[in-house]
MIZA-567091 format. One record per residue: residue in three letters; y, x, z of N, C-alpha, C, CB in turn. Coordinates in steps of 0.2 Angstrom, whole numbers, plus 5000, padded with zeros to 4 digits. Last residue first. Glycine has a CB too. Layout:
N
ALAYXZYXZYXZYXZ...
//
This chain:
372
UNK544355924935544355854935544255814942543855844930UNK543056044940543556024935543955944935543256024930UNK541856074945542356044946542956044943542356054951UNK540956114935540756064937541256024942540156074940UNK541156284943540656254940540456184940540156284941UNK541156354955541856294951541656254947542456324947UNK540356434955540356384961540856324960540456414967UNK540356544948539856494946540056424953538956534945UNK541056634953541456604947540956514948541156654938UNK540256674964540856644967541356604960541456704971UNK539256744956539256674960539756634964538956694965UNK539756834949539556774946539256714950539156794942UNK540356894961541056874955540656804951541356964947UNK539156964966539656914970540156874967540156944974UNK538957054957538456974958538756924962537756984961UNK539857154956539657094951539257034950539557124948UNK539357184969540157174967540057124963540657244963UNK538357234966538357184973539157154971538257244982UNK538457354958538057294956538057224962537157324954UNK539157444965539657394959539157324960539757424947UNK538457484976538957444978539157394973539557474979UNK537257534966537257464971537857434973536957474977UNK537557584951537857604957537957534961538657634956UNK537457684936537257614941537257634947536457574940UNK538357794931537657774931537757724937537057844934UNK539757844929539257844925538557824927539257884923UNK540857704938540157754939539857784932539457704944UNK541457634930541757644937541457704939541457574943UNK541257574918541557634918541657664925542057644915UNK541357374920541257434916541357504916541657414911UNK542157294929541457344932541157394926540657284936UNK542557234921543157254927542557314931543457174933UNK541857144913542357224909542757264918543357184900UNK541757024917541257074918541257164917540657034913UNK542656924911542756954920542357024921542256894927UNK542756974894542456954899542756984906541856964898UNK544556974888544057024889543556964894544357114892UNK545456854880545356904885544756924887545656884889UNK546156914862545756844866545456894874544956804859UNK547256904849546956934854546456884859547556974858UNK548056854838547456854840546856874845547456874837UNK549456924840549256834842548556814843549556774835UNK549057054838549357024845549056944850550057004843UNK548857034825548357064828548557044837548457154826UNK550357014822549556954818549056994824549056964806UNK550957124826551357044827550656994827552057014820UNK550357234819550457214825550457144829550857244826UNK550957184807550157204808550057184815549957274806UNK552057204806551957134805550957124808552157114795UNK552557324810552657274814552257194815553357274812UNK551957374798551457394806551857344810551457504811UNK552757334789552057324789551757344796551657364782UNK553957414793553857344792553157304793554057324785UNK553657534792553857514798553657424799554557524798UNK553357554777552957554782553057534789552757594783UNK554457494773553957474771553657474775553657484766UNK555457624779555757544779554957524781556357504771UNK554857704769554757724775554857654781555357784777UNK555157674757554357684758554357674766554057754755UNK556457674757556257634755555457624758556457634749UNK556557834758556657804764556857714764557257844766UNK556157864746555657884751555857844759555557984751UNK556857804737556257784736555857814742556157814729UNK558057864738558057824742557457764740558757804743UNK557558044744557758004740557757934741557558014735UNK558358184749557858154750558158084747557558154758UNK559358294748559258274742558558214743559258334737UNK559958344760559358384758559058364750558658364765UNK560758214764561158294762560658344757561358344771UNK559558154768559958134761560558194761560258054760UNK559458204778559058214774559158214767558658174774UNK560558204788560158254787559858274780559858244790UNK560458064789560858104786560958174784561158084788UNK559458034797559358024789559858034788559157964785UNK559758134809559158134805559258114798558458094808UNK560658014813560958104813560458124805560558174822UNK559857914814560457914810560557974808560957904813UNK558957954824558857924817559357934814558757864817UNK559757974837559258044833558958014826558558064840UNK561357944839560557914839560357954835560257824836UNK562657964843562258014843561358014841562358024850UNK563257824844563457884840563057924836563757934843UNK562357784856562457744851562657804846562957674853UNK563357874866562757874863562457834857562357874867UNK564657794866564557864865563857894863564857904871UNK563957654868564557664861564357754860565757654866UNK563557664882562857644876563457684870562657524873UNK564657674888564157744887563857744882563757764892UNK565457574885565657644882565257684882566057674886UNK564657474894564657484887565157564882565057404885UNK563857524908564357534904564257524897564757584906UNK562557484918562757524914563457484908562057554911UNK562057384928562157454930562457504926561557484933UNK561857254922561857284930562257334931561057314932UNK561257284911562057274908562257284918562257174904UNK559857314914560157384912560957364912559957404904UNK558857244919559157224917559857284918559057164919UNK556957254918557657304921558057254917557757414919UNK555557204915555757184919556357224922555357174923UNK555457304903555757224902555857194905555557184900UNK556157464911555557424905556057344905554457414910UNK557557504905556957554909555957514905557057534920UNK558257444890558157424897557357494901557857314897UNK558757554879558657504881558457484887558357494878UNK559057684879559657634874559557574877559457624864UNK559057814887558857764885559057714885558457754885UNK559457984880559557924882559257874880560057924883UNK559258144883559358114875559558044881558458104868UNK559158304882559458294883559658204880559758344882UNK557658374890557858384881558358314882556858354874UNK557158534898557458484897557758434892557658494899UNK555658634899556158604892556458544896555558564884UNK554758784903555058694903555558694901555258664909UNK553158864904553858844902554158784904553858824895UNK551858964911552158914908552958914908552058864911UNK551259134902551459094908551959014906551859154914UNK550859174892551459214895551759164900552059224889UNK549659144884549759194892550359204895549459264891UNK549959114873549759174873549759204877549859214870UNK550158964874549558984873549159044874549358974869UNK551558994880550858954885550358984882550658844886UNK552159034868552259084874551759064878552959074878UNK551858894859551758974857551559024864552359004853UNK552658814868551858824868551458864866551558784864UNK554058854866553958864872553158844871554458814876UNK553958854852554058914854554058914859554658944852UNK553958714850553458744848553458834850553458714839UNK554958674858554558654861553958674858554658584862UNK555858724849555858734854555258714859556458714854UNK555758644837555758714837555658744843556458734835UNK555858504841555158524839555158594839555058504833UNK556958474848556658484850555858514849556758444851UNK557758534835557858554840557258554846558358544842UNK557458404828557458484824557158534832558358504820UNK558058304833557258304831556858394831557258254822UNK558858284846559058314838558258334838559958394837UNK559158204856559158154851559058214845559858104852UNK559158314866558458284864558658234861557958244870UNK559758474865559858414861559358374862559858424854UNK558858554879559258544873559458484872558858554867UNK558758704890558858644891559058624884559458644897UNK557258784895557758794892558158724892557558824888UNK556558904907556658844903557358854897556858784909UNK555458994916556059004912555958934908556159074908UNK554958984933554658964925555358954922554058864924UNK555159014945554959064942554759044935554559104945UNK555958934955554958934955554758994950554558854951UNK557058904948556958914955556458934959556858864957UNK556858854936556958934936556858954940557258964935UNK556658714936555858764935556258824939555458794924UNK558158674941557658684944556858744944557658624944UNK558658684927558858744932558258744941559858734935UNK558658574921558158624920558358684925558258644912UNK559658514929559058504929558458554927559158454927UNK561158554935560758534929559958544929560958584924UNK561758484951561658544945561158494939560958644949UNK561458374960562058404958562158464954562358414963UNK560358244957560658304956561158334955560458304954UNK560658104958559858134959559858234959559258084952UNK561758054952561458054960561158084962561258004961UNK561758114939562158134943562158114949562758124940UNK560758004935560558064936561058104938560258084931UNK560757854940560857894936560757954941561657884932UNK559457724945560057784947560257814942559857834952UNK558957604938559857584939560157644943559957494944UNK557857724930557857654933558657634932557557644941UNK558657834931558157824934558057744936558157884941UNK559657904917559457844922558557844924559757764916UNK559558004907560157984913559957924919560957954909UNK558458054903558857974899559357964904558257884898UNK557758184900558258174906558658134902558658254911UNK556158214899556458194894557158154901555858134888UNK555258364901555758324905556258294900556158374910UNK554058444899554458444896554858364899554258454889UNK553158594902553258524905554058514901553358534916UNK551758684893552558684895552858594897553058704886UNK550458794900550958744900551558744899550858714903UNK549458884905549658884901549858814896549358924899UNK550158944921549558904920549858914912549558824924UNK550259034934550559064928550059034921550459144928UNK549959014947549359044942549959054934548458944941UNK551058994950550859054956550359074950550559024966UNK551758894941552158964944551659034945552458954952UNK550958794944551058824937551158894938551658784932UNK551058774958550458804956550558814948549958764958UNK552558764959552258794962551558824961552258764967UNK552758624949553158704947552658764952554258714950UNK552058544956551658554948551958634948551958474941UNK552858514965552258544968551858574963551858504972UNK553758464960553958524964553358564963554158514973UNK553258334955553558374951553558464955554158344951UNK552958294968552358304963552558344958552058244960UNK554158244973553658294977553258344972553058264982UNK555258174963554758164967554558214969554358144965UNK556358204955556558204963555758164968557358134963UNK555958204944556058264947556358274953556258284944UNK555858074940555158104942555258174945554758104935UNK557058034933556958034942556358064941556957954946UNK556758114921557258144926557358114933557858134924UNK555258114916555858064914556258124923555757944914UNK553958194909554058174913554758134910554158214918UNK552358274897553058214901553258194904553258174900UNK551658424897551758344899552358324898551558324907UNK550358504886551158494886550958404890551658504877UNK549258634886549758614891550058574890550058644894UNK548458744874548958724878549058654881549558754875UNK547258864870547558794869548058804876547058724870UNK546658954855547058944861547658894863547258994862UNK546458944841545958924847546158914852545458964849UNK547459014833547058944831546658924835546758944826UNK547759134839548459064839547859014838549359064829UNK547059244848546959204843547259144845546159184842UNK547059294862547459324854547559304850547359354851UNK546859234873546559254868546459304863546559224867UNK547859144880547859224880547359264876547659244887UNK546359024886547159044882547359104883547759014883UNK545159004892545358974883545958974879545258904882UNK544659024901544659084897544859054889543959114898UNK544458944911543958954905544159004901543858884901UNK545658964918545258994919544558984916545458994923UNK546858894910546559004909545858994914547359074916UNK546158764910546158804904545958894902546758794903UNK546358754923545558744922545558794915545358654921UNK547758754923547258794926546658814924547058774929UNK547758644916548158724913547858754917548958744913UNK547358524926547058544919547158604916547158504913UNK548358564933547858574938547458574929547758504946UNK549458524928549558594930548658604928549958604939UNK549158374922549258424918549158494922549958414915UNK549258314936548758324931548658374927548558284928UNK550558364940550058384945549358364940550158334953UNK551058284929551258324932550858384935551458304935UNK550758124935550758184928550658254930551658184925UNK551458084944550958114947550558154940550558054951UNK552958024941552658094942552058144943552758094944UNK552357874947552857924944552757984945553457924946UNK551257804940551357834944551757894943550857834946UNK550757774924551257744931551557764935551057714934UNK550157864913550157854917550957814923549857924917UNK549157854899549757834902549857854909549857754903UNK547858004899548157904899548957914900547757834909UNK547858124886547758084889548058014893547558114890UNK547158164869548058144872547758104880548758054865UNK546558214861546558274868547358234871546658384865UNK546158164850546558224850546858234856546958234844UNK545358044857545858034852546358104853546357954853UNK544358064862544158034856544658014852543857984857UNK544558114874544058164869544058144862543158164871UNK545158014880545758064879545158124874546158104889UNK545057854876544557914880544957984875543457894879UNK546057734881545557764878545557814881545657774872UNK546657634892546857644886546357664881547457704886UNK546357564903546957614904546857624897546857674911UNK545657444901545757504909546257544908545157564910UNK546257294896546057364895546257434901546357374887UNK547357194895546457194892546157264891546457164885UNK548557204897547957184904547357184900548057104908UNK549557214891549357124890548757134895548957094880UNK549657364890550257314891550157244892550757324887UNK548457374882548357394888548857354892548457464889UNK548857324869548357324872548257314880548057374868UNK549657414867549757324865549357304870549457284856UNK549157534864549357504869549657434870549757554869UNK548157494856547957494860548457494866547557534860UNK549157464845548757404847548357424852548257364843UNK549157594839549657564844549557504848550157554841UNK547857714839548057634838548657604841547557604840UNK548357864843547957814844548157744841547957814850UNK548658014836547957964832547757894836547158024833UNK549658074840548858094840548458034838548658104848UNK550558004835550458054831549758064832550958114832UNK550357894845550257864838550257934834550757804835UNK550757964858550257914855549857914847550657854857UNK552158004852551558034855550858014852551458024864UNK552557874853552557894847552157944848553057894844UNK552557824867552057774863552157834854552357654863UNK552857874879552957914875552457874868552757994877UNK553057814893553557794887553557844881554257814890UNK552457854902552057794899552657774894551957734906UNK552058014900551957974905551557894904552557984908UNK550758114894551058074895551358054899551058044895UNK549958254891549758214897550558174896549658264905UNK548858324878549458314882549558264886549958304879UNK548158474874548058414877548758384881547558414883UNK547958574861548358554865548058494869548858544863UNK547258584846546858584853547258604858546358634853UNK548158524838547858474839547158524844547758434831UNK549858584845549458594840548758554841549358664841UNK551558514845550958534848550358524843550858484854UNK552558474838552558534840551758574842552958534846UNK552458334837552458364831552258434833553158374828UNK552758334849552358274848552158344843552658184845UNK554358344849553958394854553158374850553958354865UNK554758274839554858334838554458384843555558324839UNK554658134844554358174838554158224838554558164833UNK555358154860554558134857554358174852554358054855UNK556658164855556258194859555558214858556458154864UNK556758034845556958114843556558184847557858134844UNK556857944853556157954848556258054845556157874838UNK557457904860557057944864556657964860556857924869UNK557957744857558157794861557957884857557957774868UNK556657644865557257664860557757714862557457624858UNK555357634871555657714869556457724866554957754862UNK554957524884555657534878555557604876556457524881UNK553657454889554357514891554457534885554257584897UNK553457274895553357324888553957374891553557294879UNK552257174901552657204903552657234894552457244910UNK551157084898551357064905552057114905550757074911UNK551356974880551257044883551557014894551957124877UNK551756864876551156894875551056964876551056884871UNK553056804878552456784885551856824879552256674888UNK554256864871553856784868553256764875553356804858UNK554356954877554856904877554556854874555556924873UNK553557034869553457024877553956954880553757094880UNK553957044859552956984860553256974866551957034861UNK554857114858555157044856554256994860555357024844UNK554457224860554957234865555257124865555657304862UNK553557234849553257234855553757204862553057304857UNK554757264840554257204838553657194844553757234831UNK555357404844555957334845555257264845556657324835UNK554157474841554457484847554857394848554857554848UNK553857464828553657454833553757424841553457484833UNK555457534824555057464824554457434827554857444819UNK555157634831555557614833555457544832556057644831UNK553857704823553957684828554457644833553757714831UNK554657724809553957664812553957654819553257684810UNK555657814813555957754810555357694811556157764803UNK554957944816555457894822555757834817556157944825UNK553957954807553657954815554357914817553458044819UNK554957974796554357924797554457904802553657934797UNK555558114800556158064800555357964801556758084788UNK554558194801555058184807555458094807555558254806UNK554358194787553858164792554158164799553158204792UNK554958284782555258204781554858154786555058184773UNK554758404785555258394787555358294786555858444784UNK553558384779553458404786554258374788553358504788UNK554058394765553658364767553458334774553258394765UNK554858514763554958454763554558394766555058434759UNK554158624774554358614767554558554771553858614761UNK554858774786554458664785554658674779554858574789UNK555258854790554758874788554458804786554558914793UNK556458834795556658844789556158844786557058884787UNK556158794807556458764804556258784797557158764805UNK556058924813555658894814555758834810555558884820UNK557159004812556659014808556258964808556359064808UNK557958934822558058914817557358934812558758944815UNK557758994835557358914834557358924826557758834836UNK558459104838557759124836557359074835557359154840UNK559859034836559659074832558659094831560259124833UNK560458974846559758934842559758984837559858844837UNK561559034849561059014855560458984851561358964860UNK562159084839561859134844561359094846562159174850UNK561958944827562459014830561959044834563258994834UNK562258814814561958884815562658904821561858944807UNK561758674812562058704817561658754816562058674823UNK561658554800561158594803561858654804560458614796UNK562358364799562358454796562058514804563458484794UNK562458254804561858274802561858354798561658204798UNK563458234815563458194810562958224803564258184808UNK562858274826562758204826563058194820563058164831UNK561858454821562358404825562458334824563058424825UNK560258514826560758474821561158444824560358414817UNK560058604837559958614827560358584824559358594822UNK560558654850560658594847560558634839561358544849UNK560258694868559958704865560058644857559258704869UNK561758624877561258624877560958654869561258564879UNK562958774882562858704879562158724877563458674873UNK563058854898562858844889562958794889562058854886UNK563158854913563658824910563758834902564158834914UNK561658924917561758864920562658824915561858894929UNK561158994902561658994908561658914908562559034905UNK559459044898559959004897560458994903559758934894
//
């Protein structure tokens, strides 16, 4: 793709399906979804959005310590999410809660995690290979490579076999590409030719920098630097991302070394709950994107397709119900024993912890009685 293309786009913003040269080898990919598939795009981003807003309100209420916003961004997510095959592993960062929930995890775990009651989430074996959140910007990245490694070099891609050979896919956000860890992820993807596609969700804003600070070219032009062809798209156009991000996993699993995906979208809402976005950002821009919301486009899309308004009645329902589910499950919550902090440290007993932990029940027990 030319540094001055327009980005990689299926569907345009008022919801009719874009044919020409430059998506032409995505489109099959499309056309190969029944209905069914294709309506399940539209789900995945209308429940979790509600979710998303109903977490974004606990937190504001004091039951949660923090919450990061996907709104926005769901188109991105779904569509990559979707892509991936269920012996993939994918590496997160911390904004991809619909990820999450395609692979199978409880959203209440991340409810969960965001309220402090819990290490870090779940066990990436026990929920279709998604692994943790992660915080630490960018350091993604460098997990994912270094796993794609491990991958070719078990001999588990290139194979020949589509249904066994696995792949690679992380997330990042566009300041993460002004970290080291990024650079460094392109260098050993590059040199081993890992079987991964890094996929850069570029919301324009690194926090309160925008991304015209942090770069004076286009972003996907960096991999190429390193030798990993990319591509840059639509990230509010669901279609596009999924096409694209399923042809960039195809190529990882059969050896052809890794990919990258810029996916064009924005985030609607504050970075997390402690950002205050009106700071640093213009109501015109929310307005021009606001336009563009990868829902809208989408259910207009559908109902062009003849999708009915019994199924996007059902869809409403379900949103509704996981919000309300959530909301009761929340309020219920109750905080883990002191004793969960030494849980998983070590697989086997380990004098330090056990000296750790006897210190906590002695220094608890010493309050004991003073009260009052």
């Amino acid at each position: 793709m030319l540094a001055d293309a327009a980005p990689i786009q299926l569907l345009a913003p008022d919801g009719s399906l874009v044919r020409n040269a430059a998506n032409e080898e995505f489109l099959p990919r499309i056309e190969a979804l029944d209905d069914a598939a294709l309506q399940r795009f539209h789900r995945e981003m209308v429940v979790i959005r509600r979710f998303d807003i109903e977490a974004g309100n606990l937190q504001r209420q004091g039951q949660l310590a923090l919450w990061i916003p996907s709104l926005g961004q769901e188109g991105a997510q779904v569509g990559a999410g979707l892509a991936a095959r269920p012996q993939d592993h994918i590496f997160p960062a911390y904004r991809e809660h619909v990820v999450a929930k395609i692979r199978g995890v409880d959203p209440m775990r991340l409810i969960e995690m965001l309220r402090g009651l819990s290490h870090g989430g779940w066990d990436p074996k026990e929920h279709n290979n998604l692994h943790l959140y992660t915080l630490v910007i960018g350091s993604q990245s460098l997990h994912a490579t270094g796993y794609a490694m491990g991958v070719a070099l078990d001999g588990a891609s290139g194979t020949g076999d589509p249904e066994k050979d696995e792949a690679v896919l992380v997330f990042f956000g566009d300041g993460a590409t002004s970290q080291g860890d990024v650079s460094e992820a392109f260098v050993f993807a590059s040199s081993y030719q890992t079987p991964q596609v890094l996929f850069l969700q570029n919301n324009h804003w690194a926090i309160s920098v925008p991304v015209e600070r942090q770069s004076r070219t286009p972003l996907y032009l960096r991999s190429q630097g390193f030798g990993i062809p990319s591509w840059q798209i639509d990230g509010n156009d669901v279609l596009a991302s999924y096409a694209v991000t399923s042809t960039a996993l195809d190529a990882a699993r059969s050896g052809q070394g890794p990919r990258f995906i810029e996916a064009l979208t924005y985030r609607m809402g504050a970075h997390t709950t402690s950002d205050d976005p009106t700071k640093y950002r213009q109501n015109d821009e929310l307005a021009y994107w606001g336009e563009r919301d990868p829902i809208s486009r989408y259910e207009a899309f559908l109902r062009a397709r003849g999708a009915s308004e019994e199924f996007f009645a059902d869809v409403a329902r379900e949103a509704e119900d996981l919000a309300a589910d959530v909301r009761r499950k929340t309020l219920e919550l109750v905080d883990p024993p002191t004793s969960k902090i030494f849980e998983h440290v070590y697989s086997e007993p380990h004098p330090v912890i056990e000296q750790q932990r006897a210190w906590l029940d002695a220094y608890e027990r010493s309050f004991e009685g003073t009260e009052g």
